[in-house]
N, C-alpha and C positions, 0 to 999 in steps of 0.2 A: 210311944206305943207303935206297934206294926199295924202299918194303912194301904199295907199291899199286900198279893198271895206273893209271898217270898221268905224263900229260908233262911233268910239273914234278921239279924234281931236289930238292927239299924231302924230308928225311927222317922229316917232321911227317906231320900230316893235314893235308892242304892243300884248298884250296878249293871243290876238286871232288869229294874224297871226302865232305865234311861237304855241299854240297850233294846229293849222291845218296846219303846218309845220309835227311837231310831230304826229299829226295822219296819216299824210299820210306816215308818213316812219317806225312806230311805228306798230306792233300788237295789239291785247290787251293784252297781259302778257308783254309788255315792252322792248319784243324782234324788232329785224331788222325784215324788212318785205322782200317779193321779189318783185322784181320789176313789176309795169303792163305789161303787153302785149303789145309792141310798142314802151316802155320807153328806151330809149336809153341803151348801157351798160354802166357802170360806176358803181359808189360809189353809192348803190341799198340802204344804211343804212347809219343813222349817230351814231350808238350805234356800239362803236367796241367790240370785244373778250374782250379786255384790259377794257373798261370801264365797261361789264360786269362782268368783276372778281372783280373790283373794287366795285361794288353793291354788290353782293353776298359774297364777303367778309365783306362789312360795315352789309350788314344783317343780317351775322352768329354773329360779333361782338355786335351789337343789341342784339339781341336774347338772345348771352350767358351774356350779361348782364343784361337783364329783367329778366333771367331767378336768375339767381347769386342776384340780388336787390329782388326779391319775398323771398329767402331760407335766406336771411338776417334778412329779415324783419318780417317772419316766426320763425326764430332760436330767435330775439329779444322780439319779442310779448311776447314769451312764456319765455325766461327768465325772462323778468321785471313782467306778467304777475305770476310768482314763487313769484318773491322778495314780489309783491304787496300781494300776501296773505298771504305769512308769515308775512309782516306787521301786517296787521287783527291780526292774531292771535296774535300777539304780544299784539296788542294794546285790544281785548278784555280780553287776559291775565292779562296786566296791568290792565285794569277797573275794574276787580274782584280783585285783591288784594288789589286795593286800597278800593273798597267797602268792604271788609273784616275786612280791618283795624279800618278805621270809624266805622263800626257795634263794630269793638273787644273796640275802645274808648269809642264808648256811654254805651256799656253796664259796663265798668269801671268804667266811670260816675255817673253810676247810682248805684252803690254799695256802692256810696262813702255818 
């Protein structure tokens, strides 16, 4: 049975109760908030020290990897992007020798 004002027929906490859960103890930058004026004392947050180091470390970790996956992928572009056009060159290299050769037969050919 439903044990909140909520439009979901969910007999859980559903979405919108753990969101307005979390906004009322939450900031907006995702910190503890303080408590209201009248609110009893106690546990004012459910974001502790520890869980915040625990983000801000998963962030840095994030980061120095988006960061590390761009300079990869950056360093690769431009390698293969190398190889890819000395390809070319190779391969228009080869199409003129081989047209050279051809012209050098027909005109053999034609002496004969």
């Amino acid at each position: 049975a439903q044990h909140h004002a909520c439009p979901c027929p969910c007999p859980c906490p559903c979405p919108c109760l753990v969101a307005a859960v979390v906004a009322a103890v939450l900031n907006p930058e995702g910190e503890g908030g303080e408590a209201e004026a009248g609110a009893p004392a106690g546990i004012q947050s459910l974001v502790t020290t520890a869980h915040r180091q625990v983000v801000r470390a998963r962030d840095a970790a994030w980061t120095r990897f988006m960061s590390n996956l761009a300079a990869d992928l950056d360093r690769l572009s431009a390698q293969y992007g190398a190889m890819y056009e000395a390809e070319e060159r190779w391969e228009a290299n080869w199409q003129g020798m081989v047209a050279d050769l051809v012209r050098d037969n027909a005109a053999d050919e034609t002496k004969d």
